[in-house]
mmCIF file as gemmi writes it, N, C-alpha and C atoms, coordinates in Angstrom:
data_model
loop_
_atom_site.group_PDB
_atom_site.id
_atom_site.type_symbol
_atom_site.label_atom_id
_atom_site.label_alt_id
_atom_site.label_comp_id
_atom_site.label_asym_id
_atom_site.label_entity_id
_atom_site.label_seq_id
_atom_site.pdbx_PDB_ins_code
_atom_site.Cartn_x
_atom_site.Cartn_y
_atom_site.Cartn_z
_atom_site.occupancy
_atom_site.B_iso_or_equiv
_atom_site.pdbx_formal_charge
_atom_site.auth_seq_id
_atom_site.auth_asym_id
_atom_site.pdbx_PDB_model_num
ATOM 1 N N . UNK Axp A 1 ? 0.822 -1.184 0 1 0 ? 1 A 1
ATOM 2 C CA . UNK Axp A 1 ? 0 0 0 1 0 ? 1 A 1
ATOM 3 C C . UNK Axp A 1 ? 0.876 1.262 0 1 0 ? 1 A 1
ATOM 4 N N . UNK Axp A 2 ? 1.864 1.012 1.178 1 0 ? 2 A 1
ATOM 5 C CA . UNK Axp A 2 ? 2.713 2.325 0.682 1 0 ? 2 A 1
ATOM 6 C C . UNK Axp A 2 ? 3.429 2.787 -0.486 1 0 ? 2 A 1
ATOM 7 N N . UNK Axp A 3 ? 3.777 2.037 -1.171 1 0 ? 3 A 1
ATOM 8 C CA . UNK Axp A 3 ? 4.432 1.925 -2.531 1 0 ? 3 A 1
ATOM 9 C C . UNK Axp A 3 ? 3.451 2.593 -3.689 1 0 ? 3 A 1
ATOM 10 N N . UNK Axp A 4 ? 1.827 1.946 -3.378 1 0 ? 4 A 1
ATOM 11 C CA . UNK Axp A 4 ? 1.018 3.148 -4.324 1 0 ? 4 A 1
ATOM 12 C C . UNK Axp A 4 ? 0.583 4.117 -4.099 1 0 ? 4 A 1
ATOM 13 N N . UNK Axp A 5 ? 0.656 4.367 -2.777 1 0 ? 5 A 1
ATOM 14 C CA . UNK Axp A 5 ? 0.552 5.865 -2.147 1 0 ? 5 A 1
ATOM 15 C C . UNK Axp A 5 ? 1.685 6.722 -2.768 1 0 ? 5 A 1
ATOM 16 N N . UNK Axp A 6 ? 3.065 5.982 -2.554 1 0 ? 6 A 1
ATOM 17 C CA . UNK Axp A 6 ? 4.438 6.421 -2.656 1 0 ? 6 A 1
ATOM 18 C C . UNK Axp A 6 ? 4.518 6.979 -4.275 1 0 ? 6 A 1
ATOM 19 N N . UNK Axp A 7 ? 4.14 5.897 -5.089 1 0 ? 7 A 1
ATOM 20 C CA . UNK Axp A 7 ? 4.121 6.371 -6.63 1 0 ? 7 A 1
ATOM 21 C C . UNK Axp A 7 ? 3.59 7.126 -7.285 1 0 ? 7 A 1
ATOM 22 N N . UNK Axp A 8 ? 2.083 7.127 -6.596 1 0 ? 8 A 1
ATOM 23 C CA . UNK Axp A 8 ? 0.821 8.229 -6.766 1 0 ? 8 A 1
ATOM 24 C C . UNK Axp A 8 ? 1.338 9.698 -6.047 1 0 ? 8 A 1
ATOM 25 N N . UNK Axp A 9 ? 1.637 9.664 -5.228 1 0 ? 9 A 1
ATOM 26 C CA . UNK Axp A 9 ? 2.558 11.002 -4.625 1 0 ? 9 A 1
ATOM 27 C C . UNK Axp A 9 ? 4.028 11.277 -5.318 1 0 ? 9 A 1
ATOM 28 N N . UNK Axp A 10 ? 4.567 10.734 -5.893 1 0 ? 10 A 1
ATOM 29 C CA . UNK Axp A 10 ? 5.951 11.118 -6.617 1 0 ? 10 A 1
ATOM 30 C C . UNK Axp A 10 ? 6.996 10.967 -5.631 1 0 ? 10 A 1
ATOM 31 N N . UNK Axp A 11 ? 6.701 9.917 -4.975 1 0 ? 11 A 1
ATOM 32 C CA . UNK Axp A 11 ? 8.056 9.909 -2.948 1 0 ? 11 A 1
ATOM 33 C C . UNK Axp A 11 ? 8.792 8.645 -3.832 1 0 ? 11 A 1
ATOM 34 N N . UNK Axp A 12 ? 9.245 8.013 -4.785 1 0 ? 12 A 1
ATOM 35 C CA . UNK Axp A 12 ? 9.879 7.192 -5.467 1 0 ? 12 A 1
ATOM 36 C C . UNK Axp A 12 ? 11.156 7.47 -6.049 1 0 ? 12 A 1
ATOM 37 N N . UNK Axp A 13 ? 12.144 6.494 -5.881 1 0 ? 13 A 1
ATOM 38 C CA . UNK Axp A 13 ? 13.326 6.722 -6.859 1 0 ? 13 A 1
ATOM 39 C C . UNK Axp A 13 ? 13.271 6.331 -8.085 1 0 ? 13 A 1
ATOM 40 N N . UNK Axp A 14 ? 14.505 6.856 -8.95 1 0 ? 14 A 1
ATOM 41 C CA . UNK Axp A 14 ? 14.465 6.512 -10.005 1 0 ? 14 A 1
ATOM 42 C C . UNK Axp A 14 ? 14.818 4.611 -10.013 1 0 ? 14 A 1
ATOM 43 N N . UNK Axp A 15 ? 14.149 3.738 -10.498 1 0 ? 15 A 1
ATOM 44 C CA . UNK Axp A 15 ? 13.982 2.569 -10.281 1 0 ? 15 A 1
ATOM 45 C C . UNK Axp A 15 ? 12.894 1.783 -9.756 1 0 ? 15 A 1
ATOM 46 N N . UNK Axp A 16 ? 12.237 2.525 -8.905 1 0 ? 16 A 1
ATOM 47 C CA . UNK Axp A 16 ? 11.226 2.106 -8.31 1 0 ? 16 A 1
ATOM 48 C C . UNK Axp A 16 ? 11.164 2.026 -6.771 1 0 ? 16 A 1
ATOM 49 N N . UNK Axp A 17 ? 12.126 2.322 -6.714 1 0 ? 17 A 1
ATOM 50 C CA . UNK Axp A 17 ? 12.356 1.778 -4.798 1 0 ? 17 A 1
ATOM 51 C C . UNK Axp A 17 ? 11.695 3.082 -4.171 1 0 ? 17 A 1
ATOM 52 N N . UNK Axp A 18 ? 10.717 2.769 -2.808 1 0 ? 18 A 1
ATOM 53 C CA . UNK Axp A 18 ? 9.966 3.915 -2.197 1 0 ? 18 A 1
ATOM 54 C C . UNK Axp A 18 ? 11.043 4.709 -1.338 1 0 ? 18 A 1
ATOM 55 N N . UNK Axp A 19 ? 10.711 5.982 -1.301 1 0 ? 19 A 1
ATOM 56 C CA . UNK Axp A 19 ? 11.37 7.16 -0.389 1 0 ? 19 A 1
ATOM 57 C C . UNK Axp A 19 ? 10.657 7.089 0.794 1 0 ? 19 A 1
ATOM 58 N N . UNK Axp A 20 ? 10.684 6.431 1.989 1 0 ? 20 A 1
ATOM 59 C CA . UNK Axp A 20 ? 9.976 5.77 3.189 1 0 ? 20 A 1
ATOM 60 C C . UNK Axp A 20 ? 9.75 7.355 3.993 1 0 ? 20 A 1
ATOM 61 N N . UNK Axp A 21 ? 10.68 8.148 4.047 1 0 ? 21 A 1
ATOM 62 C CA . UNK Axp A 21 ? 11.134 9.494 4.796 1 0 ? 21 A 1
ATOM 63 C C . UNK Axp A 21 ? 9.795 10.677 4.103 1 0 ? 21 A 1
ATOM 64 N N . UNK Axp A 22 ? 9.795 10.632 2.619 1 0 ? 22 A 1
ATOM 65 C CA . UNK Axp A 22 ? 9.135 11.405 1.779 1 0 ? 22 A 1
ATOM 66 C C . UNK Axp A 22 ? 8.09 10.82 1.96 1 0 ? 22 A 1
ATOM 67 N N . UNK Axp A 23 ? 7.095 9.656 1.557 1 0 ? 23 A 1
ATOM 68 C CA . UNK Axp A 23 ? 6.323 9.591 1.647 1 0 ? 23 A 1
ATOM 69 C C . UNK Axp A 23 ? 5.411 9.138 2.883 1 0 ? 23 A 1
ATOM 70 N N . UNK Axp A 24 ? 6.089 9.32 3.978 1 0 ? 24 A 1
ATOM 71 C CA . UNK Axp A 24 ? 5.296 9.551 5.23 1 0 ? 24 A 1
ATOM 72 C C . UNK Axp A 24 ? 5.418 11.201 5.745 1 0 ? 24 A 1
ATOM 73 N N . UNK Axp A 25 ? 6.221 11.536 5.519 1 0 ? 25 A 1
ATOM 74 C CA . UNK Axp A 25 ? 6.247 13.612 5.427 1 0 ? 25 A 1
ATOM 75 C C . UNK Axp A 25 ? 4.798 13.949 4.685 1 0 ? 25 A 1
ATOM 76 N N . UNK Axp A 26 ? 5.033 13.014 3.249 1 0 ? 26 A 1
ATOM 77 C CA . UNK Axp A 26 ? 3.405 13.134 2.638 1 0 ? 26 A 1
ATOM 78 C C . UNK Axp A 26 ? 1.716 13.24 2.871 1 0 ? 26 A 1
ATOM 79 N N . UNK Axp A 27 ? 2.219 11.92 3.529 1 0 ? 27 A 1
ATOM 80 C CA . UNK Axp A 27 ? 1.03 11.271 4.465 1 0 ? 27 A 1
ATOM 81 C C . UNK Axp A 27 ? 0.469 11.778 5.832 1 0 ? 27 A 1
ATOM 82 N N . UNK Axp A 28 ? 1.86 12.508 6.841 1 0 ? 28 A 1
ATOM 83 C CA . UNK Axp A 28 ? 1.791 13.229 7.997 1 0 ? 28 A 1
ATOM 84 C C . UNK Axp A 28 ? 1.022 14.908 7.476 1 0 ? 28 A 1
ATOM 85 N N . UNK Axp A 29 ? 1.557 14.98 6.347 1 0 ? 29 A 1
ATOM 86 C CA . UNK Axp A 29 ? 0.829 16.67 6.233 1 0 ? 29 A 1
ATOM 87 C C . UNK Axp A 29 ? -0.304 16.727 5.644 1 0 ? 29 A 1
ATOM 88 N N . UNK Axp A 30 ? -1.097 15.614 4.985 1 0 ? 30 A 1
ATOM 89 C CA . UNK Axp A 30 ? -2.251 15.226 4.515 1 0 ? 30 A 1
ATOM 90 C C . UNK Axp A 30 ? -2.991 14.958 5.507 1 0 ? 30 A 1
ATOM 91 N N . UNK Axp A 31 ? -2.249 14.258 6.72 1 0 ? 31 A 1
ATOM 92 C CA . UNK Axp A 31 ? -3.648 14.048 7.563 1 0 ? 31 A 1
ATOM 93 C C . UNK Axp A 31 ? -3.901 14.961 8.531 1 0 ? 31 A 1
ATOM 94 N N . UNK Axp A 32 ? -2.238 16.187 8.663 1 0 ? 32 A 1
ATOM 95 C CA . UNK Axp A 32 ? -2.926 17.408 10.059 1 0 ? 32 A 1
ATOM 96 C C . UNK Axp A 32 ? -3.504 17.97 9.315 1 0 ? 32 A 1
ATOM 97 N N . UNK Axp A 33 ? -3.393 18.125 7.493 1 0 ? 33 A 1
ATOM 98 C CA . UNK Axp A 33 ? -4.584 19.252 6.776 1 0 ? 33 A 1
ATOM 99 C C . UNK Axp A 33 ? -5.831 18.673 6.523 1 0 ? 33 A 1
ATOM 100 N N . UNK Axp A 34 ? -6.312 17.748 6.954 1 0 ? 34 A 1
ATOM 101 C CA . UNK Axp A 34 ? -7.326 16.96 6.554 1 0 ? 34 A 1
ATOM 102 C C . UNK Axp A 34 ? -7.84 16.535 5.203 1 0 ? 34 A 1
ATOM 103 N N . UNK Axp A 35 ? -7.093 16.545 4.575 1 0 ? 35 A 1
ATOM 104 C CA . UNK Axp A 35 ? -6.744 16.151 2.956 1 0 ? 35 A 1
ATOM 105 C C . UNK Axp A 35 ? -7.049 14.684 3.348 1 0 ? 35 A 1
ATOM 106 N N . UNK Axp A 36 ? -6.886 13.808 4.018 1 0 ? 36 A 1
ATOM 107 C CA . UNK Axp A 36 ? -7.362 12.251 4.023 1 0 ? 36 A 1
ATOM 108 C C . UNK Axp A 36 ? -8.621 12.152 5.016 1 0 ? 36 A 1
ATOM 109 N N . UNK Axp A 37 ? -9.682 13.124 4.931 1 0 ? 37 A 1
ATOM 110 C CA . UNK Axp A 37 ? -10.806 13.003 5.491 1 0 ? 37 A 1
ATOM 111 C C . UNK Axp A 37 ? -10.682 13.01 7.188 1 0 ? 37 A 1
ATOM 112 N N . UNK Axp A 38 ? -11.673 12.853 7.745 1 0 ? 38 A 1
ATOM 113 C CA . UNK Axp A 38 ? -11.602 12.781 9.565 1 0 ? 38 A 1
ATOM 114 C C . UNK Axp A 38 ? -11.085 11.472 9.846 1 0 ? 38 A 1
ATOM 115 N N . UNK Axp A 39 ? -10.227 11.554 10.185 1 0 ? 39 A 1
ATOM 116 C CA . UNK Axp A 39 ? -9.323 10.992 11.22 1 0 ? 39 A 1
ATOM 117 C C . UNK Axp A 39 ? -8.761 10.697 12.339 1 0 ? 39 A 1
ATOM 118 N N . UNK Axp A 40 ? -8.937 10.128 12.907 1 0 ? 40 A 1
ATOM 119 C CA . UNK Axp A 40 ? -8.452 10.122 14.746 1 0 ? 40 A 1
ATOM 120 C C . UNK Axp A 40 ? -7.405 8.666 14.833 1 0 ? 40 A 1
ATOM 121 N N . UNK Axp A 41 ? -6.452 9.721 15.772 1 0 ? 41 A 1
ATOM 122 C CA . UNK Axp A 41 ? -5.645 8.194 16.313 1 0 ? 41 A 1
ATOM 123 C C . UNK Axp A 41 ? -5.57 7.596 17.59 1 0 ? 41 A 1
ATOM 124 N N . UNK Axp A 42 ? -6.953 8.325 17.715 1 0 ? 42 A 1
ATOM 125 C CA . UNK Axp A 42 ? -7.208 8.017 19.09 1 0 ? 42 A 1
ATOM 126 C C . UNK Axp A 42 ? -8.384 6.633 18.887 1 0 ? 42 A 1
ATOM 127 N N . UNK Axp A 43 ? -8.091 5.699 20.144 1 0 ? 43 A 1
ATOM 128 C CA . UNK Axp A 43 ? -8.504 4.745 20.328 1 0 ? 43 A 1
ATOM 129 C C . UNK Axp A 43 ? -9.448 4.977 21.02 1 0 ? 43 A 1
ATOM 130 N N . UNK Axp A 44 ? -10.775 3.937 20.816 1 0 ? 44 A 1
ATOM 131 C CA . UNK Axp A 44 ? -12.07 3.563 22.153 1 0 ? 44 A 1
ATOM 132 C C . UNK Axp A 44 ? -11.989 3.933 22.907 1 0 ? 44 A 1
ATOM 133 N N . UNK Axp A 45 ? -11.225 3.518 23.884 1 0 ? 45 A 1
ATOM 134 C CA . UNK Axp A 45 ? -10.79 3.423 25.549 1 0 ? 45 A 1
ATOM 135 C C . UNK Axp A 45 ? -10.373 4.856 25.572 1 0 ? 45 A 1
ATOM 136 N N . UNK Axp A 46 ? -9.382 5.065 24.852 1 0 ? 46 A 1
ATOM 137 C CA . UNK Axp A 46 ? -8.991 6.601 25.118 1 0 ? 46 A 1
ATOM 138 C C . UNK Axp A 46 ? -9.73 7.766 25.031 1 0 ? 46 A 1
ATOM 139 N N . UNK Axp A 47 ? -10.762 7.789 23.855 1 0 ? 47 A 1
ATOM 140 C CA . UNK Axp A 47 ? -11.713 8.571 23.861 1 0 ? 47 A 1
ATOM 141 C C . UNK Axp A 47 ? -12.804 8.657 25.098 1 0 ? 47 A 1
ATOM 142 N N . UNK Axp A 48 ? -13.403 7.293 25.435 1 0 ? 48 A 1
ATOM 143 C CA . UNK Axp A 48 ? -14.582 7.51 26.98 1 0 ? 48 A 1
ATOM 144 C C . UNK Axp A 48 ? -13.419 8.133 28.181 1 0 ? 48 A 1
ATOM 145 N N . UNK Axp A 49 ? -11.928 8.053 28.112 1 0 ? 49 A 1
ATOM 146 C CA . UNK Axp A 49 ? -11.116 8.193 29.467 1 0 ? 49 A 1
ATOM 147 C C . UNK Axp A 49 ? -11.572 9.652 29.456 1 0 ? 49 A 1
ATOM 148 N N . UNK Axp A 50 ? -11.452 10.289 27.994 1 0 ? 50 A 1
ATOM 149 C CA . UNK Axp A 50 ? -11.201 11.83 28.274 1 0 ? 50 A 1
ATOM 150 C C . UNK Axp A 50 ? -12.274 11.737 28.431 1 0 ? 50 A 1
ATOM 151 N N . UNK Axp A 51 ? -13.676 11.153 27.833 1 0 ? 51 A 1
ATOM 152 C CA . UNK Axp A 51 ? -14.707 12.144 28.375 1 0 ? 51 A 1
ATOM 153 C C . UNK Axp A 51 ? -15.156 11.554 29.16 1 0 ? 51 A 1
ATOM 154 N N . UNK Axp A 52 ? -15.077 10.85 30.027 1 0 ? 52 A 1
ATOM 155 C CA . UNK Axp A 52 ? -15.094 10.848 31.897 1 0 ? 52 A 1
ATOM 156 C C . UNK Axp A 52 ? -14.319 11.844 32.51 1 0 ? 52 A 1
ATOM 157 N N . UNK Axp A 53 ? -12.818 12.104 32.305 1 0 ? 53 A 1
ATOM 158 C CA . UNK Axp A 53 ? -12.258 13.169 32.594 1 0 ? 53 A 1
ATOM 159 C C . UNK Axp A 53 ? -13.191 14.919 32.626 1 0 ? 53 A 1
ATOM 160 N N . UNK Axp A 54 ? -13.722 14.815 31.61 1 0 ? 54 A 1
ATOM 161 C CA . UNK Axp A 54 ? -14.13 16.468 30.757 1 0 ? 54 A 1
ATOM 162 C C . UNK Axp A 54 ? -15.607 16.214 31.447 1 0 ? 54 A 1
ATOM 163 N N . UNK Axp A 55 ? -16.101 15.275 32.187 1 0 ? 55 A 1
ATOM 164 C CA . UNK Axp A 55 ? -17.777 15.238 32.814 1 0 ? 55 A 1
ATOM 165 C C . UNK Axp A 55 ? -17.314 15.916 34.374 1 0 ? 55 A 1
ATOM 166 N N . UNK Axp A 56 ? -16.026 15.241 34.708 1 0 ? 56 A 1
ATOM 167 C CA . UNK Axp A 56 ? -15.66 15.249 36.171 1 0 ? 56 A 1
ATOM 168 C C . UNK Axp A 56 ? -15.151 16.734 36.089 1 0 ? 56 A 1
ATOM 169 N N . UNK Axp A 57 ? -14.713 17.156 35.074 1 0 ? 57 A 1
ATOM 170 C CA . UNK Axp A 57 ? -14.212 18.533 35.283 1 0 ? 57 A 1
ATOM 171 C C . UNK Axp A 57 ? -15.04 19.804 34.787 1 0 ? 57 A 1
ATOM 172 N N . UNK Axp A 58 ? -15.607 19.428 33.892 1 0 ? 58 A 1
ATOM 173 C CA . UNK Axp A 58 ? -17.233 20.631 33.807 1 0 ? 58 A 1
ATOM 174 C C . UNK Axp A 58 ? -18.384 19.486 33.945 1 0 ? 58 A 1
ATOM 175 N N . UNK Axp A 59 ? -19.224 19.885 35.132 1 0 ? 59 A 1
ATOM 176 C CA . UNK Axp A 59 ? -19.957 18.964 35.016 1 0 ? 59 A 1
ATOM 177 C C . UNK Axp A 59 ? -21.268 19.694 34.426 1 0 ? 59 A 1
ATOM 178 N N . UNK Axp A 60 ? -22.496 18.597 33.637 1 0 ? 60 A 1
ATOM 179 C CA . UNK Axp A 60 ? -23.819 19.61 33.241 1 0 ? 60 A 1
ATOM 180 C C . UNK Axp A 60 ? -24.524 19.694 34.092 1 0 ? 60 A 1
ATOM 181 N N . UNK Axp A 61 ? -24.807 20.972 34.457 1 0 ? 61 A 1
ATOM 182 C CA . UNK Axp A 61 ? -25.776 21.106 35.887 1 0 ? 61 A 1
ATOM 183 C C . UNK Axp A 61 ? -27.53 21.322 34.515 1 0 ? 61 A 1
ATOM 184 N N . UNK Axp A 62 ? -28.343 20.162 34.479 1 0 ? 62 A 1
ATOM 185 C CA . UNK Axp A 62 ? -29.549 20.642 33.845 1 0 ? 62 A 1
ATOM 186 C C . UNK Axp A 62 ? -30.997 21.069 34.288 1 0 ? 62 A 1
């Protein structure tokens, strides 16, 4: 997969061999600009921790 990411982005040498450095620089600035859609690298567990955290620390008074 990286290799057609790599080729489709131009991160390739002459020969074929992938530029591993270039085409994750690629991939890293595509996903803080959101050029590869919504994204999270946040996991399950990690997501309910914070928001147990963010209930305990503003709580909704209704």
């Amino acid at each position: 997969m990286i290799e057609k990411i790599a080729r489709k982005r131009g991160a390739s040498y002459i020969g074929g061999k992938v530029d591993l450095h270039e085409v994750s620089r690629i991939l890293l600035h595509e996903l803080h600009d959101g050029i590869l859609g919504k994204i999270t690298l946040d996991i399950p567990k990690m997501i309910k921790q914070e928001s147990v955290k963010l209930e305990k620390t503003y709580p909704i008074n209704l």
